[in-house]
Backbone as numpy.savetxt, mean C-alpha at the origin, in Angstrom:
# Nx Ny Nz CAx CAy CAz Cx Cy Cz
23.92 -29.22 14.49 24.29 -27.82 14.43 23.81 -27.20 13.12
24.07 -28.16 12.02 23.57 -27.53 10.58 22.26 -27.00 10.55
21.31 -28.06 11.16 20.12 -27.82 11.43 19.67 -26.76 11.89
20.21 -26.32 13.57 20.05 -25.19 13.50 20.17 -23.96 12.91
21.32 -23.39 12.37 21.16 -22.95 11.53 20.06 -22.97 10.30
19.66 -23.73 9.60 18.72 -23.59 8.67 17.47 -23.10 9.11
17.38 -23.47 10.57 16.34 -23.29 11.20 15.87 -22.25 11.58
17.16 -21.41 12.15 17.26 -20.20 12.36 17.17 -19.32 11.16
17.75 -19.60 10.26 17.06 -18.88 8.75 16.10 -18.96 8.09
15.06 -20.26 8.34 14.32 -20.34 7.95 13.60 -19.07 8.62
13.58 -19.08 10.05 12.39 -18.50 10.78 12.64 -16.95 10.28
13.76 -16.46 10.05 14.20 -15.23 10.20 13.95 -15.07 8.91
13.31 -15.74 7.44 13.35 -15.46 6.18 11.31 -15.51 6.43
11.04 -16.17 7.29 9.57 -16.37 7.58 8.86 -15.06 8.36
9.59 -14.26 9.08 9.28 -13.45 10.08 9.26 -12.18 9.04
10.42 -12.02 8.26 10.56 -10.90 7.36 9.41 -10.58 6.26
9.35 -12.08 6.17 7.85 -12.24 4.94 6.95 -11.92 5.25
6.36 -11.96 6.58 5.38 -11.52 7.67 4.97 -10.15 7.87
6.81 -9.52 8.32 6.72 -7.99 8.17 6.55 -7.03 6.99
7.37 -7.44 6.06 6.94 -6.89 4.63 5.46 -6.85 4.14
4.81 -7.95 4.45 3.28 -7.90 4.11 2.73 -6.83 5.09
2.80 -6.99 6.11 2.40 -5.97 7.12 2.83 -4.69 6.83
4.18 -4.44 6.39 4.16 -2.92 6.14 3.41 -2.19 4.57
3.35 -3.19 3.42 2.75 -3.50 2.06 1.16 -2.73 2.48
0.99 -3.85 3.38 -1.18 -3.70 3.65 -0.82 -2.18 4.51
-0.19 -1.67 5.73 0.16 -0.18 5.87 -0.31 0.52 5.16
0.70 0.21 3.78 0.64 1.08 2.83 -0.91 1.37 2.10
-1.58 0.15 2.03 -3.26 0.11 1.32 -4.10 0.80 1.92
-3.70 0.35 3.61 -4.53 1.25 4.16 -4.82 2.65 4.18
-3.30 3.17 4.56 -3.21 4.31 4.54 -3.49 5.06 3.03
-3.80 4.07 2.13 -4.20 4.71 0.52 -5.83 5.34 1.17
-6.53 3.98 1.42 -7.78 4.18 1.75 -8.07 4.79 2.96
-7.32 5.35 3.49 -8.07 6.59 4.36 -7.76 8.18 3.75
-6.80 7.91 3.42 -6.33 9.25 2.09 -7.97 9.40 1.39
-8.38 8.75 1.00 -9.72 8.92 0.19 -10.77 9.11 0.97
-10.68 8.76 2.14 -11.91 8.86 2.89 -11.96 10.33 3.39
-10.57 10.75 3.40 -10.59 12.04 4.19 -10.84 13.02 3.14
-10.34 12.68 2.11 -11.24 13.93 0.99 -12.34 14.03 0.56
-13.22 12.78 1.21 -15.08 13.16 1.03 -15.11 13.96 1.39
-14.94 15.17 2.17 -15.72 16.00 3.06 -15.28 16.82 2.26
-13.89 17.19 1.89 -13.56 18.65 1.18 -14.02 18.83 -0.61
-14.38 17.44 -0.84 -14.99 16.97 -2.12 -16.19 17.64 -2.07
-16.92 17.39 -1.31 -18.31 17.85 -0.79 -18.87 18.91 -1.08
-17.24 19.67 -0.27 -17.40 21.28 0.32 -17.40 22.24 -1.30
-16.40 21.39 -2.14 -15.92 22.15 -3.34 -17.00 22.02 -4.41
-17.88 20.98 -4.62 -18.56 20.60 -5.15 -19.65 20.77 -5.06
-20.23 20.93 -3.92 -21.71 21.08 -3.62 -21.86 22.45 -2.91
-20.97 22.84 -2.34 -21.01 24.15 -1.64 -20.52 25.60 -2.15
-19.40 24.83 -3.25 -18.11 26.09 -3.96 -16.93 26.41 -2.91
-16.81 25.91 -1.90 -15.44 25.88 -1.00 -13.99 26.12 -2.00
-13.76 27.10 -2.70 -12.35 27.12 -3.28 -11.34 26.37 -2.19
-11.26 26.89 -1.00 -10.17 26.37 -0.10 -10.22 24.93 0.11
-11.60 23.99 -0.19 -11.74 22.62 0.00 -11.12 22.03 -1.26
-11.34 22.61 -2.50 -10.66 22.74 -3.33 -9.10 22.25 -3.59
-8.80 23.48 -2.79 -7.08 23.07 -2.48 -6.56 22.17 -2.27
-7.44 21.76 -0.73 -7.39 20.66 -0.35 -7.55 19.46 -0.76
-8.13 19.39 -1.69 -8.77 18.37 -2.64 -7.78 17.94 -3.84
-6.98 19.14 -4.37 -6.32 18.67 -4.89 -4.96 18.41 -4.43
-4.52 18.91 -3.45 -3.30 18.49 -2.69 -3.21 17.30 -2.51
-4.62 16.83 -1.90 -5.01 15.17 -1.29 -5.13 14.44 -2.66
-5.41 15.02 -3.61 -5.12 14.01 -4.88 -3.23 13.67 -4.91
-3.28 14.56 -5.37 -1.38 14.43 -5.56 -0.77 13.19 -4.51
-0.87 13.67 -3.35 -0.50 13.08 -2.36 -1.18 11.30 -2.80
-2.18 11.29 -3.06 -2.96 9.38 -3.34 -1.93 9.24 -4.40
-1.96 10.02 -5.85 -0.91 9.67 -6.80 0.46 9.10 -6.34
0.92 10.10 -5.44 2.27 9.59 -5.61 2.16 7.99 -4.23
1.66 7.84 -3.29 1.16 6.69 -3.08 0.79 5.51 -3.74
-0.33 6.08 -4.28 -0.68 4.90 -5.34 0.66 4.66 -6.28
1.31 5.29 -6.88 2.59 4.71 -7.58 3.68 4.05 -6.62
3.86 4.40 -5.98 4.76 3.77 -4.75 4.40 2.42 -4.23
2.96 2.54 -3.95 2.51 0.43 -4.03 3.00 -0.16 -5.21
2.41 0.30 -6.30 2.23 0.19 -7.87 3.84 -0.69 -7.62
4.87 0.06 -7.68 5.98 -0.29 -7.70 6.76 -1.25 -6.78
6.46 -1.52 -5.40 6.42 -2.16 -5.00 5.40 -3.82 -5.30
4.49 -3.35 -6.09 3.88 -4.67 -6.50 4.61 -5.47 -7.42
5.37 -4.67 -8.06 5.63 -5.15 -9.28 7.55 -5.52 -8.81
8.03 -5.00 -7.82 9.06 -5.55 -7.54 8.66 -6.83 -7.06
7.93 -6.62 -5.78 7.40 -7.87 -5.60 6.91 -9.61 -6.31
6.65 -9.15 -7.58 5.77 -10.29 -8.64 7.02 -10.42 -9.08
8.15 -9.71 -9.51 9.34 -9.78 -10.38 10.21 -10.61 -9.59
10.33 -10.28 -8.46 11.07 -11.55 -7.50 10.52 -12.70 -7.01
9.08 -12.57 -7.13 8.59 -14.27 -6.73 8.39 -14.16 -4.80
7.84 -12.82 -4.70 7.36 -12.68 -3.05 6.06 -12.74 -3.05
5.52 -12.69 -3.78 4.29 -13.13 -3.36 3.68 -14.32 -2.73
2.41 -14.29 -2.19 2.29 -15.64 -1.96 1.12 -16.19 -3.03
0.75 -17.62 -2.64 0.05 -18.07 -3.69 -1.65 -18.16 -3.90
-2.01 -17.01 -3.28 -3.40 -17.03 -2.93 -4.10 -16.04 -3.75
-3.08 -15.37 -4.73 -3.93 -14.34 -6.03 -3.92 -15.27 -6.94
-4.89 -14.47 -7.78 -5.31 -15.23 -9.57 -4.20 -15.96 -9.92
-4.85 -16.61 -10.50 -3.68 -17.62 -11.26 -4.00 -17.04 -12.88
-2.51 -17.55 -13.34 -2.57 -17.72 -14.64 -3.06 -18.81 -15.65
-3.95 -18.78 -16.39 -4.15 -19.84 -17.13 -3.13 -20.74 -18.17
């Protein structure tokens, strides 16, 4: 019976680890399409003078900022509790 139990926690501490990474990489992705979608209004402001791409351009900045800090912070909760796994740089 003990067994089970452990077993059952194991899987359910294994499945969570699974999902957290999955929602983590979400998050990367969705960094990197944030950037992809402001080539075009980058373009427009830059090469054309589009004030309104402009806007856009900088709205879509703000928006990566506060993203990009939101991984940022999550990385670093992450390293601080020991969730990572063991397949980044090592320390010397």
């Amino acid at each position: 019976m003990l067994i089970v139990i452990y077993l059952k926690l194991w899987l359910y501490l294994f499945f969570q680890t699974i999902l957290n990474f999955i929602m983590d990489m979400k998050k990367f992705t969705e960094l990197k399409k944030l950037i992809a979608s402001l080539e075009a209004d980058a373009d427009k402001f830059y090469n054309k003078g589009n004030s309104a791409a402009g806007t856009r351009v900088r709205k879509g900045m703000q928006d990566l900022k506060n993203l990009a800090q939101a991984i940022r912070l999550e990385v670093q909760e992450a390293k601080e509790s020991g969730e990572t796994n063991n397949s980044g740089p090592k320390k010397a």
